[in-house]
TORDOZA-596860 format. One record per residue (C-alpha): z, x, y; residue in one letter. Coordinates in steps of 0.001 Angstrom, whole numbers, padded with zeros to 6 digits, always signed. Example, Ala and Ser with C-alpha at 12.3 -4.5 7.8 and 13.67 -1.06 7.14 Angstrom:
residues 2
+007800+012300-004500A
+007140+013670-001060S
//
This chain:
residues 571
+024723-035263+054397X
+024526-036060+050500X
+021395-034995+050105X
+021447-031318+051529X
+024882-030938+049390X
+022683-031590+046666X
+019864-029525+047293X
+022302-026676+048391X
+023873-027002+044663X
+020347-026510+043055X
+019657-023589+045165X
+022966-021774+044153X
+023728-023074+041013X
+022818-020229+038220X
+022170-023318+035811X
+018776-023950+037303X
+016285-021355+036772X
+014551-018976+039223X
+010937-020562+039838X
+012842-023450+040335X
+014613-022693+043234X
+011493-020497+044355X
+010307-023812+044809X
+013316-025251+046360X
+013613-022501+048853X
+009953-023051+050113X
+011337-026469+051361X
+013747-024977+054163X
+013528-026585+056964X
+011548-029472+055834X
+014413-032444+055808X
+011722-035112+054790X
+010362-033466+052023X
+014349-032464+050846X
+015602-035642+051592X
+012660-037787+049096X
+013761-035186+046387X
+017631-035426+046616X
+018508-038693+048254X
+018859-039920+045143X
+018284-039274+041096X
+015006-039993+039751X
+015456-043596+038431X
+015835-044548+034576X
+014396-047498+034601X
+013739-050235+032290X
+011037-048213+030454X
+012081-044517+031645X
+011459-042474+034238X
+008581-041770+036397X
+008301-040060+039306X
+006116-036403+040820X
+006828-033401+039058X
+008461-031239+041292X
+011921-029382+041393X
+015021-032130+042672X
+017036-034621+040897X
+014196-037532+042475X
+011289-035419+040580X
+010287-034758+036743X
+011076-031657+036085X
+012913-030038+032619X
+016331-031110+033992X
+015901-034833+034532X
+014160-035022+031014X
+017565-033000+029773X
+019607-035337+031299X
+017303-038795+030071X
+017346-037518+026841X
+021422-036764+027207X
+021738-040489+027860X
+019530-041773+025406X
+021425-039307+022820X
+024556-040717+023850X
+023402-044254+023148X
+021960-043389+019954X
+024817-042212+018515X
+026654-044763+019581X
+024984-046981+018279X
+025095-045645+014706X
+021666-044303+014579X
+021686-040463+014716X
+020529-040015+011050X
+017133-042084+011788X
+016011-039478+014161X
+013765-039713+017081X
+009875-039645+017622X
+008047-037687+020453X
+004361-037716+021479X
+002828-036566+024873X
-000539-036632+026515X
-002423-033645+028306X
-000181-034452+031803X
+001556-031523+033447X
+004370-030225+031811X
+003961-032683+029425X
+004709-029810+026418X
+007290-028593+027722X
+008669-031946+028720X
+008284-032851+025063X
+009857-030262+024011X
+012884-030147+026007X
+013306-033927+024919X
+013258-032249+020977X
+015472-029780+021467X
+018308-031783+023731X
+018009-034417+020763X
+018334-031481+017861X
+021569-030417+019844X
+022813-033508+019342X
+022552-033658+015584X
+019521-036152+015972X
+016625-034848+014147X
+013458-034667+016169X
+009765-035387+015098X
+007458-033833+017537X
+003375-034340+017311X
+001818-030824+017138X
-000239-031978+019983X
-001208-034730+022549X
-001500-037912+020717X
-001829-041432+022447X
+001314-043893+023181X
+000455-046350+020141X
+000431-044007+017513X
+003925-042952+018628X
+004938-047026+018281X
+003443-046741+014976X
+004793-043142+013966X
+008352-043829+014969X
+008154-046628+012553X
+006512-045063+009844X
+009059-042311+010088X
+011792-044699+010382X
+013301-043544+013493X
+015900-045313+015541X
+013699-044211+018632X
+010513-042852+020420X
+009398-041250+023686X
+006412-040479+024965X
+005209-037867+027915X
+003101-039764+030204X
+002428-040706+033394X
-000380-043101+032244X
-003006-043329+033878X
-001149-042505+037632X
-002601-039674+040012X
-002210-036001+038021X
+000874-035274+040467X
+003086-037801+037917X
+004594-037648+034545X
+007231-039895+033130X
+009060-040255+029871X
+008646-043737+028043X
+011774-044862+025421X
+010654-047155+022693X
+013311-048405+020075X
+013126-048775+016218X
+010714-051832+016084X
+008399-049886+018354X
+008152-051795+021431X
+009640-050036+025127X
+013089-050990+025373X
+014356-054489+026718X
+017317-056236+027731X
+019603-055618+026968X
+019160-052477+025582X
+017371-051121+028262X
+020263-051540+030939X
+022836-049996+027868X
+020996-047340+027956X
+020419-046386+031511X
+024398-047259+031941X
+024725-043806+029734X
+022070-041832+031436X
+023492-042451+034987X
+026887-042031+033430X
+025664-037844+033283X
+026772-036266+036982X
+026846-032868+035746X
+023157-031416+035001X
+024515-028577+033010X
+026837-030193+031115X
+023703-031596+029065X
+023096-029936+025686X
+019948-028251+024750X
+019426-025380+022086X
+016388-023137+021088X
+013835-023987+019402X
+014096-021311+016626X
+017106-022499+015844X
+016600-026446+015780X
+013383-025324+013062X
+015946-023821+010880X
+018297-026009+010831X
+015890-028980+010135X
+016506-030585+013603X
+012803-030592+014884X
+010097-031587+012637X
+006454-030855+013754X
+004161-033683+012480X
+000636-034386+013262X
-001851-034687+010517X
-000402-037062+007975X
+000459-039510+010705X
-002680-039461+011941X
-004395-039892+008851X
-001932-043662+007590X
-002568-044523+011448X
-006036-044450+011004X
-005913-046486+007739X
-003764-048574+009343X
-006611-049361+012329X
-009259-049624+009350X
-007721-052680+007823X
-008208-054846+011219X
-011829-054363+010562X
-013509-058039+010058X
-017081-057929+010030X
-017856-054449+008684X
-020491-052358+010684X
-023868-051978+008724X
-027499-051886+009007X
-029142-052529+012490X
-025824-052933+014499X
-025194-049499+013407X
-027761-048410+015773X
-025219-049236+018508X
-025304-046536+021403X
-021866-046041+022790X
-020652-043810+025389X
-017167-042603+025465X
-014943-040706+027739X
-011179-040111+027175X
-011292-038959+030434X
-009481-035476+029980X
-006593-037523+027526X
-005373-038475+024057X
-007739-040842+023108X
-010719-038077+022187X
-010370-037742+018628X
-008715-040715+017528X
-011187-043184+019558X
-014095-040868+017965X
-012554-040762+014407X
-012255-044588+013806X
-015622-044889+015103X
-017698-042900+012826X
-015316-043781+010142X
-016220-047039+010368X
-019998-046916+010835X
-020849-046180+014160X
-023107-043087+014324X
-024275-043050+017866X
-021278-042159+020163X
-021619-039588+022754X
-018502-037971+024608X
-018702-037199+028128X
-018415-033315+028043X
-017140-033099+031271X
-013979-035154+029822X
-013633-034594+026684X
-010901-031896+026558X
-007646-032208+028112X
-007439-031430+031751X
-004324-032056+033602X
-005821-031556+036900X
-008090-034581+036050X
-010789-032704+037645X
-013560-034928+037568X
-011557-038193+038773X
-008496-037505+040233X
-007071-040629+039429X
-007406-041067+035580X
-007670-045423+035895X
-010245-046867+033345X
-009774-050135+035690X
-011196-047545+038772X
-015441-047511+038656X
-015831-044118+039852X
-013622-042697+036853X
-017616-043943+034987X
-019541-042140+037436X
-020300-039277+034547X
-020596-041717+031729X
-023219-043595+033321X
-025352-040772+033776X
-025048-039659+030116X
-025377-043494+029140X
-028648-044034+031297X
-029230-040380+029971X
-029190-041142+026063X
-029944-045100+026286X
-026493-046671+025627X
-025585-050301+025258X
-021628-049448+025797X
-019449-047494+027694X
-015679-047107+026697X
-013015-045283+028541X
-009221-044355+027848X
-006247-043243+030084X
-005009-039990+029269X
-002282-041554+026722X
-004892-043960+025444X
-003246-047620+025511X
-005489-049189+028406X
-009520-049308+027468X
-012090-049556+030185X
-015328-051180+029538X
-018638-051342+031122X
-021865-053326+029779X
-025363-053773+030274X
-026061-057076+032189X
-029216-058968+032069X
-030535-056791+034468X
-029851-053834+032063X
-027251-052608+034352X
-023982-051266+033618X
-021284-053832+035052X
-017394-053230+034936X
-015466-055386+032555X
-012170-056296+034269X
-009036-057179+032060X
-009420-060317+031319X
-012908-060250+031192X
-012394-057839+028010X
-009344-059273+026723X
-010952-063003+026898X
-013836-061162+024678X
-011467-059397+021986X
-008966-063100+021278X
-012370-064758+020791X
-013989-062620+018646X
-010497-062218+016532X
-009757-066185+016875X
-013057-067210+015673X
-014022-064740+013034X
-010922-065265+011435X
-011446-068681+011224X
-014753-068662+010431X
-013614-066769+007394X
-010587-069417+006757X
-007985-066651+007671X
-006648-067547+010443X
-002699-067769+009245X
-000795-070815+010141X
+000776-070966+013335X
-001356-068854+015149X
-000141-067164+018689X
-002017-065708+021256X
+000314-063715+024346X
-000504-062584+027576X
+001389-061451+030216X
+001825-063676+033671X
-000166-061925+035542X
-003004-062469+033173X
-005717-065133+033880X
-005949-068548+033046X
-009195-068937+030375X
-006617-067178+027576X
-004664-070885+027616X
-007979-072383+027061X
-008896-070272+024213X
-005569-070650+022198X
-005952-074149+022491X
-009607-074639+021372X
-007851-072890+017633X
-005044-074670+018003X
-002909-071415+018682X
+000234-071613+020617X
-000072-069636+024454X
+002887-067893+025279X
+003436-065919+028726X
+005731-063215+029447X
+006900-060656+032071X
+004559-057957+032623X
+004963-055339+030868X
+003677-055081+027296X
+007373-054398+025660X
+007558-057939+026239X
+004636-058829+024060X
+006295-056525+021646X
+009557-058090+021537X
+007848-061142+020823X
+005807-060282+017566X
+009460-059063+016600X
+011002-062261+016724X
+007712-063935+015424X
+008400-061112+012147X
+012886-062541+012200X
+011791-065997+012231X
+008884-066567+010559X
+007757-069185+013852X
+004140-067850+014648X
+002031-065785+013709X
+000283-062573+016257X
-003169-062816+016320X
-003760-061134+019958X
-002001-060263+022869X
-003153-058548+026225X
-002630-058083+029783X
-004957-057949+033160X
-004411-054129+033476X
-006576-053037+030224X
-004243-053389+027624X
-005014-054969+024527X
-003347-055460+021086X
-004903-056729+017523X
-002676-056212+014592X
+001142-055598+014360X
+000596-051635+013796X
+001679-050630+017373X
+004183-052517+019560X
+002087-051362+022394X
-000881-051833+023692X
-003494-049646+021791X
-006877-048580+023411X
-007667-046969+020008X
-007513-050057+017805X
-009230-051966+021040X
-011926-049451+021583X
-012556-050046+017419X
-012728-054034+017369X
-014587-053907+020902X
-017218-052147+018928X
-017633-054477+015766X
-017957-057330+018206X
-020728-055592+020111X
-022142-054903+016735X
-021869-058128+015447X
-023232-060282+018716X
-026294-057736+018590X
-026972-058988+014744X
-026737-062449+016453X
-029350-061356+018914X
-026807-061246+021702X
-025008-058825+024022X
-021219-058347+025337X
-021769-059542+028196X
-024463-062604+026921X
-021064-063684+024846X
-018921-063244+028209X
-021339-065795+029660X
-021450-067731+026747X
-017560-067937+026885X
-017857-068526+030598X
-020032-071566+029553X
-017626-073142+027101X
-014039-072522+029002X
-014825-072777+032392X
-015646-070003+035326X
-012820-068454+035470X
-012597-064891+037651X
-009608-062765+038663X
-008906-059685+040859X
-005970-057298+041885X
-005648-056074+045377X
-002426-053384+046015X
-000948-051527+049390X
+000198-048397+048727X
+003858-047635+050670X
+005149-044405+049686X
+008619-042649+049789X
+011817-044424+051240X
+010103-045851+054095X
+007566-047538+051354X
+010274-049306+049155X
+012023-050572+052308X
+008932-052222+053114X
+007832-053769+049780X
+011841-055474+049907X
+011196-056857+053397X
+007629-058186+052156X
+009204-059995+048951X
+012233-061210+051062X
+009405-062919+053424X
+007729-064449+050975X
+010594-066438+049175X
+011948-067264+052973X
+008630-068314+054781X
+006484-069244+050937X
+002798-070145+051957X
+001774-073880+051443X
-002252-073417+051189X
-004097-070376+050480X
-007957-070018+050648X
-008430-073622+051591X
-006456-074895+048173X
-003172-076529+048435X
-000337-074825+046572X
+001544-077378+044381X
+004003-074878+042684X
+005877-071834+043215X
+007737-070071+040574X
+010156-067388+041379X
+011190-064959+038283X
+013748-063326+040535X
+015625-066493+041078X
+014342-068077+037650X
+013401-071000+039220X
+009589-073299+039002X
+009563-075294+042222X
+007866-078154+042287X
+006283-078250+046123X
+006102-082252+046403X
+008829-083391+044480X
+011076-080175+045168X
+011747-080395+041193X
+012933-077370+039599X
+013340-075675+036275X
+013944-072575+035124X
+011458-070394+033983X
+012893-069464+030941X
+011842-065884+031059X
+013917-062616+032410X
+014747-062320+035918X
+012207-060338+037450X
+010665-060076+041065X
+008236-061493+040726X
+006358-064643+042775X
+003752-066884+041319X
+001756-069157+043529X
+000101-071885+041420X
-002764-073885+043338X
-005267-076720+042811X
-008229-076778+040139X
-006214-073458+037950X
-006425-071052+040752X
-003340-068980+041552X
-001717-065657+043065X
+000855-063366+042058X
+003322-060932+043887X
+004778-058391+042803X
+006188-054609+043446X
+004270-052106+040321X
+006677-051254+037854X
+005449-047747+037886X
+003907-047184+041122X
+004516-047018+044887X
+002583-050145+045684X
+002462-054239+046114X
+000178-056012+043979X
-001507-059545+044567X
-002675-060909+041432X
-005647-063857+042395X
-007280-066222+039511X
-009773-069068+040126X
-012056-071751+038217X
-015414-072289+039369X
-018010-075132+038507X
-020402-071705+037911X
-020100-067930+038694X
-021206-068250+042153X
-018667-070758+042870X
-015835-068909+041467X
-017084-066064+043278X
-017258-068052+046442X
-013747-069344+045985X
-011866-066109+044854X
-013389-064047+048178X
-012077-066718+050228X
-008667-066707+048314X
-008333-062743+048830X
-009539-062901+052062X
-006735-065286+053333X
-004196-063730+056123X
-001661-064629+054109X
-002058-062424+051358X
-002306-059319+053879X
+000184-056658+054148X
+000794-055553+057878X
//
């Protein structure tokens, strides 16, 4: 069998290094756990690679990220762009040093220069350092905000957005093009310093980053809304000194850091699974909010691009912002306090993602902005303030998806917790001038757009058995597609696999004039709606639900009984 050929090579092969096949050898006689290590090579996918760190060509380990970097190398040059250079940040994951580090010195081997951040720093200030820098490309080390057992390596090109098509598919053509592990080039790390083919950076990025955040400022914090309390946790990640730097540069005096998770830990001790969009990751920050009196708490995933929020409700009790929730919050603050100030630019655009509620259509079109949806995936949003820059047809004012990521400003092509944690905070500070809380505006929005709520529910189905059985449930849906779900009719189904938006009564179709991508959206009566999809970057099926309600009960009424419905159940 394929697999034990290949695990037999790894074991004998003196290219791989002793703890390596210590590790190896402690697998004999276990053909499950060999097979889900060598039945196949770790997957570059559209973004990179992501997988369990463990030794095998299905895990992250030094020789995959050789080989990734190889390929991207390869492209690179290729393509022209060796003399740019390449950017490379990492968070406090496992291995995610050395991983960084072997991606330096397989790129200084291959005559492209390599700027690596002294330290952990979070995923947008790479998008904005490769830029800065001029590189042709970045990576980052991160697993995101996945279970500590992950780490993955994320490829972002010159305009600093994650590579797309077609791009993205050139350049995993050259990475699976690499069959022979040891035929990747590498060299020490001595010698790539002398030879000016690694560059340590840090500080002076961090500092124009930092201006860069500063200028997004609208309302500047002073007098009473100074007073703001705000708890922070970066739980364990990147975000800790960034997320507190723009804070107290800009005025706000009261943040407290959970202690507990403030320096990097890539155990995760305290959570286990590092997910600002998870409640019991705030278990410790609400006792040190309730402890010190805080209005706010704000968390970050260990590479800092997704921002968790919880509030105080009426009740004075901390509630959990979901995505939208916060990102309908952030494009009204930015949408209405620029035009309150007459600088909101002409053509205005406001992106979100498809799997991103409804009430962000509502707000584009109360300031006359143009809505635009894309894939998931917040390259996507990139690659759209890109052509907005080529063409001069819109302008970005916001853009943001369910899963906590949020972008103001054109700094990053990424989502950026830091910038969101920053603007977050001048609205809070700003509504409390006006004698009102976050979540008194949430209601307030609630009041003027409609009731709309949303939720995510996911199976988990691990290994090969588990990506077997997320096919088969796709393949059901687009052969048996439900017609009613939670007592609401469904009058449209759009496929993004087939590219296809099928009218259910008049069995019209058009395309959907996105990417193909699997993808299916169920839209219903009175704005409600559910998405399917396989994660991107995890073992798992996601349902995506979204409802309107005549008041918060109702729409709580109405998305229970949308969840709830058999037909949205994995078996």
């Amino acid at each position: 069998m394929e697999y034990l050929n290949r695990f037999e090579e790894w074991l004998n092969d003196p290219y791989y290094d002793e703890e390596t096949k210590s590790e190896l050898y402690a697998l004999k006689g276990n053909d499950k756990e060999i097979k889900e290590r060598f039945y196949k090579d770790l997957e570059f996918g559209t973004g990179g690679l992501r997988g369990i760190i463990g030794a095998g060509i299905n895990r992250m380990n030094i020789y995959t990220v050789r080989r990734a970097t190889q390929g991207l190398a390869n492209y690179i040059i290729k393509e022209g762009g060796a003399g740019k250079g390449v950017a490379i940040a990492y968070d406090s994951r496992r291995k995610s040093p050395e991983f960084a580090m072997e991606t330096a010195l397989c790129l200084a081997a291959n005559n492209i220069k390599a700027y690596l951040f002294e330290g952990l720093r979070p995923t947008p200030e790479l998008s904005f350092a490769l830029r800065e820098l001029g590189c042709i490309a970045g990576v980052v080390i991160t697993a995101s905000h996945n279970p500590p057992e992950y780490n993955g390596y994320k490829v972002y090109w010159e305009d600093g957005a994650q590579i797309t098509p077609p791009r993205d598919s050139q350049i995993i053509a050259e990475v699976n093009a690499i069959t022979d592990f040891s035929a990747v080039k590498t060299m020490k790390k001595e010698d790539a310093i002398a030879s000016g083919l690694l560059k340590i950076t840090g500080g002076e990025i961090d500092d124009r980053y930092i201006e860069e955040l500063k200028k997004l400022v609208i309302n500047p914090v002073g007098g009473e809304s100074k007073d703001l309390k705000i708890v922070y946790t970066p739980l364990n990640g990147s975000g800790n000194m960034p997320v507190r730097r723009i804070l107290g540069e800009i005025g706000f005096s009261n943040v407290y850091v959970v202690p507990e998770q403030e320096l990097p830990d890539s155990d995760f001790t305290t959570v286990g699974y590092p997910n600002p969009e998870d409640p019991k990751v705030f278990t410790l920050a609400k006792k040190l909010a309730d402890e010190v009196g805080a209005d706010i708490i704000l968390a970050t995933d260990p590479d800092a691009d997704r921002l968790g929020v919880q509030v105080r409700d009426n009740n004075g009790e901390f509630v959990l912002f979901n995505g939208n929730m916060t990102g309908a919050l952030l494009a009204e603050y930015e949408f209405s306090q620029l035009a309150a100030g007459n600088k909101l630019p002409d053509n205005p655009a406001l992106i979100k993602t498809i799997v991103t509620g409804n009430i962000s259509d509502r707000i584009a079109a109360a300031y006359n902005a143009v809505l635009i949806e894309v894939l998931t995936g917040f390259k996507y949003i990139g690659e759209k303030i890109k052509h907005f820059e080529e063409t001069g047809s819109n302008s970005f004012i916001f853009g943001y998806e369910e899963s906590y990521g949020f972008l103001i400003g054109t700094h990053s092509r990424d989502k950026d917790a830091v910038a969101a944690a920053m603007v977050l905070c001048e609205a809070a500070a700003y509504y409390r001038h006006k004698g009102m809380s976050l979540y008194d505006q949430l209601m307030k929005l609630y009041e003027m757009y409609g009731y709309y709520l949303e939720d995510v529910k996911f199976t988990t189905l691990k290994g090969i058995e588990g990506i077997e059985k997320i096919k088969s449930i796709m393949e059901a849906y687009r052969a048996n597609p439900p017609k009613e779900a939670g007592g609401m009719k469904i009058i449209k189904i759009r496929d993004y696999l087939k590219d296809t938006i099928t009218d259910i009564t008049s069995k019209e179709t058009v395309p959907t004039y996105l990417p193909k991508s699997d993808v299916l959206y169920f839209e219903m009566e009175d704005d409600a709606w559910c998405a399917v999809r396989p994660s991107g970057t995890e073992p798992k099926i996601k349902f995506y639900f979204g409802v309107r309600g005549s008041s918060i009960e109702d729409a709580k009424v109405k998305l229970k009984k949308l969840m709830d419905d058999p037909v949205f159940k994995v078996s």
